[in-house]
C-alpha positions, 0 to 999 in steps of 0.5 A: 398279749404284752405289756411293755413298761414306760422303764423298759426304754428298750422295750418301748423302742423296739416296739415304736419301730414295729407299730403300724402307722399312724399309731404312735407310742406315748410313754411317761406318764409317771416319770418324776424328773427331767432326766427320766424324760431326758433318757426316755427320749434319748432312747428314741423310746416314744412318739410322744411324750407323757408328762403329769405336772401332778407327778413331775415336780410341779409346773417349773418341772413340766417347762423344763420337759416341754423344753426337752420335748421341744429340743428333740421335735416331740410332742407332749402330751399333759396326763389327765387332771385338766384343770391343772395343765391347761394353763401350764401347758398352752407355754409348751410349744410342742404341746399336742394335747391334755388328756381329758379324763371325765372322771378327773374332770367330775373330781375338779367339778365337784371341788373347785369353781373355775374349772375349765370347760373344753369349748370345741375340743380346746380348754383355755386358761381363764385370763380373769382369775389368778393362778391356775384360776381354781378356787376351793370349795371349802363346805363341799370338800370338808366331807373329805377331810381326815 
């Protein structure tokens, strides 16, 4: 077995022309600026396109890929930690899905009050709260301090 990195825009590619379908080649996850995101899908690299807000230069980062994602009919898929995509991303209209990963979803729990909570298969932003809708839970993060 192989591996292919999310930098090996030709290896990515010559894979999403040989996987069967309806699988599809998702990529990108660590990428830090719209101009990796730009070349990943100039390559014809992915299927789907995978973006991190907490890795890509923040939300203003995470509309311009959308946007990119939107120009080359993909979709996007947001990279785990929910809590901070959900409100960014129902801007994104190629949005296809946020990853929910229970561990990162624990992480949140424990931290903030205001995590979303996926109802259905769906989060959504909490139009009630300001910002992303978090708010920290300074007594129980202190154990975490340095």
């Amino acid at each position: 077995m192989r591996s292919v990195s999310s930098d090996d825009l030709e290896g990515l590619a010559l894979l999403r022309d040989r996987v069967p379908a309806p699988m599809r080649v998702a990529a990108g996850e660590y990428g830090y600026d719209s101009f990796y995101f730009r070349r990943m899908l100039e390559a014809g690299a992915v299927d789907v396109l995978q973006a991190d807000v907490t890795r890509c230069g923040g939300i203003t980062e995470l509309l311009n890929i959308g946007s990119l994602c939107a120009v080359h009919s993909i979709p996007l898929s947001a990279h785990t930690s929910p809590a901070i995509h959900a409100h960014a991303c129902a801007a994104i209209a190629r949005l296809m899905h946020v990853e929910y990963f229970h561990d990162h979803a624990r992480i949140e729990g424990l931290l903030f009050d205001g995590v979303l909570q996926p109802a259905h298969g769906t989060l959504r932003p909490d139009e009630d709260r300001p910002g992303l809708g978090l708010t920290l839970r300074e007594a129980d993060a202190a154990p975490y301090e340095r």
